[in-house]
Backbone atoms as SQL, in Angstrom:
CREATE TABLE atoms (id INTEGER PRIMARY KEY, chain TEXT, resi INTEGER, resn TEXT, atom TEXT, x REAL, y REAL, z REAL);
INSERT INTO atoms VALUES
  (1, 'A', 1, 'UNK', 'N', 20.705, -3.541, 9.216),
  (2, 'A', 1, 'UNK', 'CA', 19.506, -2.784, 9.492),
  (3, 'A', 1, 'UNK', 'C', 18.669, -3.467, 10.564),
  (4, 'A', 2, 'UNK', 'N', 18.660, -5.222, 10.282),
  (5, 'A', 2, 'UNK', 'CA', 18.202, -5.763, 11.519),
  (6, 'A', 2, 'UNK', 'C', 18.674, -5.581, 12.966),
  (7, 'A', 3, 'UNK', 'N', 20.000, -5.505, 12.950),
  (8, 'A', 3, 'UNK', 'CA', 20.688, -5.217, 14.324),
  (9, 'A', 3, 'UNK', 'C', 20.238, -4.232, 14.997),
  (10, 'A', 4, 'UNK', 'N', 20.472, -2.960, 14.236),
  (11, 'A', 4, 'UNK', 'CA', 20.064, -1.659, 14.481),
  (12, 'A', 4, 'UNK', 'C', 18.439, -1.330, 14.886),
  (13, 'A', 5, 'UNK', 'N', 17.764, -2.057, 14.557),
  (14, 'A', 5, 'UNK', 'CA', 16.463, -2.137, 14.766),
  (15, 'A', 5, 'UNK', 'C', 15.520, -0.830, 13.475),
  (16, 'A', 6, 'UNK', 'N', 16.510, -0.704, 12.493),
  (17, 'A', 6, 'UNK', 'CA', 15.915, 0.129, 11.932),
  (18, 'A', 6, 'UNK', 'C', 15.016, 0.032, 10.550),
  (19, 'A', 7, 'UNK', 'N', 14.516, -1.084, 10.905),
  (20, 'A', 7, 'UNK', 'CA', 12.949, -1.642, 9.764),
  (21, 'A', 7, 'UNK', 'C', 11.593, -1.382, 10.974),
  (22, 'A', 8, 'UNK', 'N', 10.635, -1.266, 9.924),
  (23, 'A', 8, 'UNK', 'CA', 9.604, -1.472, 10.554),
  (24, 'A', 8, 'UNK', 'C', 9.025, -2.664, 11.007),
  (25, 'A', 9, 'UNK', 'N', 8.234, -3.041, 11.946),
  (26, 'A', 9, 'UNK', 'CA', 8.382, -3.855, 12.717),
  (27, 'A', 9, 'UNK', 'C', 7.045, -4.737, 11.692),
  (28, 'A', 10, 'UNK', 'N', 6.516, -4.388, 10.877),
  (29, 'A', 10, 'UNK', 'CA', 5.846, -4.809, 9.730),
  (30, 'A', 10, 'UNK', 'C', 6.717, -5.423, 8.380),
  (31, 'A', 11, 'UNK', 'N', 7.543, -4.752, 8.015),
  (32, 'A', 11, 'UNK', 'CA', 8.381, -4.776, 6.943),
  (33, 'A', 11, 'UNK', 'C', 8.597, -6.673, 6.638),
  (34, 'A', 12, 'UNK', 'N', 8.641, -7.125, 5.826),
  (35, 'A', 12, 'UNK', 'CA', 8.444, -8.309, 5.352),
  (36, 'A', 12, 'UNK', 'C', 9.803, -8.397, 4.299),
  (37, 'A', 13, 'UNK', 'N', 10.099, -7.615, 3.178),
  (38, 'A', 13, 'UNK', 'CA', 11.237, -7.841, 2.923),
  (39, 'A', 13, 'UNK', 'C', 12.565, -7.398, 3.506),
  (40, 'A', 14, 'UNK', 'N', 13.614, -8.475, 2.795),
  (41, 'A', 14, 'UNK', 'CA', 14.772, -8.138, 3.472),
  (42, 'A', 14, 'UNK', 'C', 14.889, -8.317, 4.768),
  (43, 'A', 15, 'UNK', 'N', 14.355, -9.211, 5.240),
  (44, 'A', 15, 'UNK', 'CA', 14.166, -9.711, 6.683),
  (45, 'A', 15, 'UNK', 'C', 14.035, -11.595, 6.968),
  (46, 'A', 16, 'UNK', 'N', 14.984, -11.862, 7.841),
  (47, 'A', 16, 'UNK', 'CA', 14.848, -13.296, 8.139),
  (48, 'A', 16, 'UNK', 'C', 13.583, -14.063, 8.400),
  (49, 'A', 17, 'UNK', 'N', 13.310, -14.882, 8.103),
  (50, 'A', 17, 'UNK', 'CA', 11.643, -15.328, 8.780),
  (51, 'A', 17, 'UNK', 'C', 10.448, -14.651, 8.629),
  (52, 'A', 18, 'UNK', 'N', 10.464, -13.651, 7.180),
  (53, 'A', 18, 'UNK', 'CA', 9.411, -12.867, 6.869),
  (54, 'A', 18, 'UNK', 'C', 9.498, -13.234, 5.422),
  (55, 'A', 19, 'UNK', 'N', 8.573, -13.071, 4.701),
  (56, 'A', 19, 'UNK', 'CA', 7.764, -13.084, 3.598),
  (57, 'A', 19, 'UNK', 'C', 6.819, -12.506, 3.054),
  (58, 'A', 20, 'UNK', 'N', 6.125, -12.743, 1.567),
  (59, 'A', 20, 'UNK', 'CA', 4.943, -12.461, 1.255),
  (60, 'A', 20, 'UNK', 'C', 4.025, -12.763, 2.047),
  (61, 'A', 21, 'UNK', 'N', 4.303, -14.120, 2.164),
  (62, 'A', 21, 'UNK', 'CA', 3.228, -15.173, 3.280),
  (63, 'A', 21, 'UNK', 'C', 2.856, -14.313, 4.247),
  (64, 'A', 22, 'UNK', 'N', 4.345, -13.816, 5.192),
  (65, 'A', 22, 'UNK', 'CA', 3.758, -13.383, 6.617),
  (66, 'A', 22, 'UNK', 'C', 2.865, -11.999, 6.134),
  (67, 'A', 23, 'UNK', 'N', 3.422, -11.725, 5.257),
  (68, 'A', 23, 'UNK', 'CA', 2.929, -9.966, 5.070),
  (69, 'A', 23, 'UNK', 'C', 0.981, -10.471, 4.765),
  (70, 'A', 24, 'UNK', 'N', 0.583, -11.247, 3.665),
  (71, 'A', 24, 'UNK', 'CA', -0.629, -11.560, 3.053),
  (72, 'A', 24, 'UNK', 'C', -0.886, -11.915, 4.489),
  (73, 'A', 25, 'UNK', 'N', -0.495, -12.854, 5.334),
  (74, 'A', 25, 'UNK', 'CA', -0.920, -13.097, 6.698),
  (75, 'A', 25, 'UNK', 'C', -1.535, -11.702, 7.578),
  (76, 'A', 26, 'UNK', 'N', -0.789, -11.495, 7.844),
  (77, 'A', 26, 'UNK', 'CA', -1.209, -9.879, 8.173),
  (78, 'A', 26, 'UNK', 'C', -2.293, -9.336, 7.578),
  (79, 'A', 27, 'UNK', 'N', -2.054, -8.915, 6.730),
  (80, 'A', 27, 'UNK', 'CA', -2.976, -8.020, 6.023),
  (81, 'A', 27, 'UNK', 'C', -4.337, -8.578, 6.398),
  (82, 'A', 28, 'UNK', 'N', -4.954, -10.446, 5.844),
  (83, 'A', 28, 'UNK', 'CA', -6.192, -10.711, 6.088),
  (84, 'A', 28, 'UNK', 'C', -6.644, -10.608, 7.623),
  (85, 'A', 29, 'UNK', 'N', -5.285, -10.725, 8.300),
  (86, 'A', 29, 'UNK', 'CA', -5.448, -10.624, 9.811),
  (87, 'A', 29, 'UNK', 'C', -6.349, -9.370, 10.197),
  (88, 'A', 30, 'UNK', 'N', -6.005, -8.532, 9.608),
  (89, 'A', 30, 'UNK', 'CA', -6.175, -7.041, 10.349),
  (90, 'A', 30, 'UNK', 'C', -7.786, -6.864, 9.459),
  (91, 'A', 31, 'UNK', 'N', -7.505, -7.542, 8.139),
  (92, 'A', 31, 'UNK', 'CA', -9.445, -7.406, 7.922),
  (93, 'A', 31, 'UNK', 'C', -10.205, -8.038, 8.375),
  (94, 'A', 32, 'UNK', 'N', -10.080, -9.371, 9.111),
  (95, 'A', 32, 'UNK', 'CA', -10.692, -9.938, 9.577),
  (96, 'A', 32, 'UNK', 'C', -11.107, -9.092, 10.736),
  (97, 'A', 33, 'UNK', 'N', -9.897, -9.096, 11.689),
  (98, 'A', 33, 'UNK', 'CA', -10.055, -8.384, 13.000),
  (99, 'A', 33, 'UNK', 'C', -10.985, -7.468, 12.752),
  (100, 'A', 34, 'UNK', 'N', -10.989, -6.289, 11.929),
  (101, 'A', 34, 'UNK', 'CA', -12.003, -5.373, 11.310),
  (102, 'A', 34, 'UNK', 'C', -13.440, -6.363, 11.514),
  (103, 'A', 35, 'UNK', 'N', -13.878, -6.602, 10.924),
  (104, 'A', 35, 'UNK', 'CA', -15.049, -7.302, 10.484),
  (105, 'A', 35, 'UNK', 'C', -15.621, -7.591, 11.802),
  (106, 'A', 36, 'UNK', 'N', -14.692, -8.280, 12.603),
  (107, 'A', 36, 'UNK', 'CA', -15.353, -9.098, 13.788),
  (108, 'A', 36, 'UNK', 'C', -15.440, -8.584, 14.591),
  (109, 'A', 37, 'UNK', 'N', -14.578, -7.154, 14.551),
  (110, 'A', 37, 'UNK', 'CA', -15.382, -5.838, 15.573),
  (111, 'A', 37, 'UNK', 'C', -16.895, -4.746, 14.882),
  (112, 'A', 38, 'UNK', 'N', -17.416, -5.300, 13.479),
  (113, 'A', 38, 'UNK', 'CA', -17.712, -4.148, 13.157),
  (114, 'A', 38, 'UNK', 'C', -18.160, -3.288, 12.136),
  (115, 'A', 39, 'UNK', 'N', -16.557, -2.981, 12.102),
  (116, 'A', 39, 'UNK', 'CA', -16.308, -2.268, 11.248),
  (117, 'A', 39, 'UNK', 'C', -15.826, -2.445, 9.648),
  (118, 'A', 40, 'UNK', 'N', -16.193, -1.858, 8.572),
  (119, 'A', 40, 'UNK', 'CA', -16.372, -1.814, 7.291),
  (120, 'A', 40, 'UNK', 'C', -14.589, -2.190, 6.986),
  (121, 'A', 41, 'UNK', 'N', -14.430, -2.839, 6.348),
  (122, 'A', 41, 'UNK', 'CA', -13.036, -3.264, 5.705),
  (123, 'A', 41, 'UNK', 'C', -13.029, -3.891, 3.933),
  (124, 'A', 42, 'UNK', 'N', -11.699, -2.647, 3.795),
  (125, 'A', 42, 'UNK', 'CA', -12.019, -2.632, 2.187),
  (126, 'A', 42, 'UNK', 'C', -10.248, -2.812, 2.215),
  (127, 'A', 43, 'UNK', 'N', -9.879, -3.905, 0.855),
  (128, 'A', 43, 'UNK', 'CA', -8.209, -3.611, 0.396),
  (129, 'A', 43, 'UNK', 'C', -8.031, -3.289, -1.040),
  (130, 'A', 44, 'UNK', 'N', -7.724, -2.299, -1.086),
  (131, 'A', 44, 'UNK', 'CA', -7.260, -2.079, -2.929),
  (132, 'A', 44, 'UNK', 'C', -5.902, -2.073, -3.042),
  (133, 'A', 45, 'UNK', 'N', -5.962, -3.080, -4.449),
  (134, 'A', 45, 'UNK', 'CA', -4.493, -3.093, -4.428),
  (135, 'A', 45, 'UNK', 'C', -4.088, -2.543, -6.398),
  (136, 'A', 46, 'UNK', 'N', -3.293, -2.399, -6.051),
  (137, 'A', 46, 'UNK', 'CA', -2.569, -1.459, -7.069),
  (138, 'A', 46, 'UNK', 'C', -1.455, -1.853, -8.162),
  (139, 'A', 47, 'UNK', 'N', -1.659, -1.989, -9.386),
  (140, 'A', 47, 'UNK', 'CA', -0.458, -2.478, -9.716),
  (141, 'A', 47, 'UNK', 'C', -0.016, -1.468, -10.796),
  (142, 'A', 48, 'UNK', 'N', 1.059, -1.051, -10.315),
  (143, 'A', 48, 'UNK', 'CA', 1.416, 0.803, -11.602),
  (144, 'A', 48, 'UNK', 'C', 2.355, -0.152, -12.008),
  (145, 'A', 49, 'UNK', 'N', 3.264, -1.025, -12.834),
  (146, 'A', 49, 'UNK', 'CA', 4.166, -1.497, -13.142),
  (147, 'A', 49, 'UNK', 'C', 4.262, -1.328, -14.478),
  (148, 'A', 50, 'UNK', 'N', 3.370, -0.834, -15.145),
  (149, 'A', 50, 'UNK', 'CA', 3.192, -0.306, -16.335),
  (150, 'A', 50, 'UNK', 'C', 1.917, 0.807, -16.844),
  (151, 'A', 51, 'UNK', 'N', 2.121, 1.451, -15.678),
  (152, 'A', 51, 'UNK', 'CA', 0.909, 2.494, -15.272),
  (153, 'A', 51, 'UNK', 'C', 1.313, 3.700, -16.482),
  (154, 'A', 52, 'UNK', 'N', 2.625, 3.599, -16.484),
  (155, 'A', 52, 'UNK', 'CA', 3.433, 5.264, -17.008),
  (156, 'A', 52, 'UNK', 'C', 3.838, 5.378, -18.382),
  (157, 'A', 53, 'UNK', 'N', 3.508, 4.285, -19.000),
  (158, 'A', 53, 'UNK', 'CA', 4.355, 3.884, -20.485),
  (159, 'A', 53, 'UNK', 'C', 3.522, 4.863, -20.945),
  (160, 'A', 54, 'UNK', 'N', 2.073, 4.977, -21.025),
  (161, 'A', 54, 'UNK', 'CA', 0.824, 5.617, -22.222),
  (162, 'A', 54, 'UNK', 'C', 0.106, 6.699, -21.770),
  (163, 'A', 55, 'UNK', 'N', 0.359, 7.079, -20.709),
  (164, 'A', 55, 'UNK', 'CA', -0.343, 8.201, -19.869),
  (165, 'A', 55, 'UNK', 'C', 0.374, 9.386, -19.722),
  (166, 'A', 56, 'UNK', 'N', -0.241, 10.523, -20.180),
  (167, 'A', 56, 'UNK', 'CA', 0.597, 11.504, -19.706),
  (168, 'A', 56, 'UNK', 'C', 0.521, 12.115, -18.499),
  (169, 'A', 57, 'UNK', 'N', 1.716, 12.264, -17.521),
  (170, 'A', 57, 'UNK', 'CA', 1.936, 12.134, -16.206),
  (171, 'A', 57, 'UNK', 'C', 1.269, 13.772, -15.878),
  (172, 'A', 58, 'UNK', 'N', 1.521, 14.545, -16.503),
  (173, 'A', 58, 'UNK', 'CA', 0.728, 16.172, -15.549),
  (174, 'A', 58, 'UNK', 'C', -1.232, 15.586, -15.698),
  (175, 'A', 59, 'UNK', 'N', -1.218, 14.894, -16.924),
  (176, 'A', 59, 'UNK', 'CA', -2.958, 14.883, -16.557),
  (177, 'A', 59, 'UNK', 'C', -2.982, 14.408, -15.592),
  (178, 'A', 60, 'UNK', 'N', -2.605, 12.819, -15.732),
  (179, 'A', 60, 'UNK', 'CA', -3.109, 11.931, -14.696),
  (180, 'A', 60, 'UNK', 'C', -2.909, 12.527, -13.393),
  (181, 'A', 61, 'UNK', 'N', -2.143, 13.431, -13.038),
  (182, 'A', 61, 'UNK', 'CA', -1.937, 13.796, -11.847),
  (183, 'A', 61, 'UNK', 'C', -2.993, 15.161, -11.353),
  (184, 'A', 62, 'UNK', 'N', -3.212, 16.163, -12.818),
  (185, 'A', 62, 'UNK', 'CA', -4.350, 16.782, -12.683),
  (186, 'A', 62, 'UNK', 'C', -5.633, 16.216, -11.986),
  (187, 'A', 63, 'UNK', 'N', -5.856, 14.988, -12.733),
  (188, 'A', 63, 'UNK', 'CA', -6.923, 14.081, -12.780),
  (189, 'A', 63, 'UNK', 'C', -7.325, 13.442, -11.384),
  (190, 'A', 64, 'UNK', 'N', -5.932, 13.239, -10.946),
  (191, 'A', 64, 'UNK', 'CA', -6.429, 12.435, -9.708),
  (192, 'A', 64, 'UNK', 'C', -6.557, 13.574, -8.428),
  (193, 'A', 65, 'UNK', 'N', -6.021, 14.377, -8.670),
  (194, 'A', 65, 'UNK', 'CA', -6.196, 15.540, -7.938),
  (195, 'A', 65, 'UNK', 'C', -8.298, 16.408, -7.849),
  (196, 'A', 66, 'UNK', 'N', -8.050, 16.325, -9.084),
  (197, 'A', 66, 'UNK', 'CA', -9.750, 17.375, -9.263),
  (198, 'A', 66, 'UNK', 'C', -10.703, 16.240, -9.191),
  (199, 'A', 67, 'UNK', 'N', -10.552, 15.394, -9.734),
  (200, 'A', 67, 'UNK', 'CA', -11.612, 13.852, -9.943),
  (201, 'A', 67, 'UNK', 'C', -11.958, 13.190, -8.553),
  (202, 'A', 68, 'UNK', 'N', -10.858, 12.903, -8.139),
  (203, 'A', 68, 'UNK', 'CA', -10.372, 11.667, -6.847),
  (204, 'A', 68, 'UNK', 'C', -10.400, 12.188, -5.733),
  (205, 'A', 69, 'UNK', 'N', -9.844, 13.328, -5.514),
  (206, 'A', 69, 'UNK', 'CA', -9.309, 14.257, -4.579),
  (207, 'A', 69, 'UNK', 'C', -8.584, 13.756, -3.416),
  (208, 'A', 70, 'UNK', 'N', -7.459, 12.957, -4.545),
  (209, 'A', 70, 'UNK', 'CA', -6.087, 12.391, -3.930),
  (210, 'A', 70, 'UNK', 'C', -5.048, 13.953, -4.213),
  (211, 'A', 71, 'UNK', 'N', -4.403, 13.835, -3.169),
  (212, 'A', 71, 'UNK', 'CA', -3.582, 15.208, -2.986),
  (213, 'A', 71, 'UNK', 'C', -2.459, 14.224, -1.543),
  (214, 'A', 72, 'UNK', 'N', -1.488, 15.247, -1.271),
  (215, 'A', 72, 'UNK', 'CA', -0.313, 15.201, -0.486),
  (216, 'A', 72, 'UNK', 'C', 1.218, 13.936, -0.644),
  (217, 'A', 73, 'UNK', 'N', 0.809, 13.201, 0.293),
  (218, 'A', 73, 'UNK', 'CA', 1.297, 11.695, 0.435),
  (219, 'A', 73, 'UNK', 'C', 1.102, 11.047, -0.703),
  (220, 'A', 74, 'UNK', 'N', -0.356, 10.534, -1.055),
  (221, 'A', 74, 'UNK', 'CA', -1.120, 9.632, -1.537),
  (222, 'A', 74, 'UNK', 'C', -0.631, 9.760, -2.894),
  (223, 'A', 75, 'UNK', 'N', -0.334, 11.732, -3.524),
  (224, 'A', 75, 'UNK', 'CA', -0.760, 12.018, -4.962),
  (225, 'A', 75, 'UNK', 'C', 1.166, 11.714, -4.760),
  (226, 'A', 76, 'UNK', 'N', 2.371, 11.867, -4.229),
  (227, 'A', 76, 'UNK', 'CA', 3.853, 11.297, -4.582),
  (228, 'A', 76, 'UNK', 'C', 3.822, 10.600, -4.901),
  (229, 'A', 77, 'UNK', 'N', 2.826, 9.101, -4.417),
  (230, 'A', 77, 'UNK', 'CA', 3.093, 7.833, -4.984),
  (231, 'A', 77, 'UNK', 'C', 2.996, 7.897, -6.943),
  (232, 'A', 78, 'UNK', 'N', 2.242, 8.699, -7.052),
  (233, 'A', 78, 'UNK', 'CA', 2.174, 8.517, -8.685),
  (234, 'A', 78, 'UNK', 'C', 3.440, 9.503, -9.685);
């Protein structure tokens, strides 16, 4: 996939000389950069790894839809 060039040029796993490290690198990079132009910088991070055991999946998805007004992209991830 490396040969081919077909990762993103972000992508951190499954890649030689990339990591968590470089990825967490990044990430504060780009809030910083934010900041020092400006502009408002927020990171939420997410951990569903046991999001699905106790919840029933049509609410929560009702829910985040009418409540949140997460819809398209955003509402697949769940």
């Amino acid at each position: 996939m490396t040969s081919a060039n077909l990762l993103p040029s972000l992508q951190s796993g499954y890649r030689p000389a990339h990591s968590t490290e470089t990825a967490i690198l990044h990430v504060i990079s780009e809030l910083l950069v934010a900041v020092d132009y400006g502009d408002f910088a927020t990171l939420t991070l997410l951990d569903l790894s046991a999001a699905f055991d106790t919840v029933d999946h049509d609410i929560l998805i009702e829910r985040l839809q009418t409540n949140f007004g997460i819809d398209a992209c955003a509402l697949k991830w769940f």
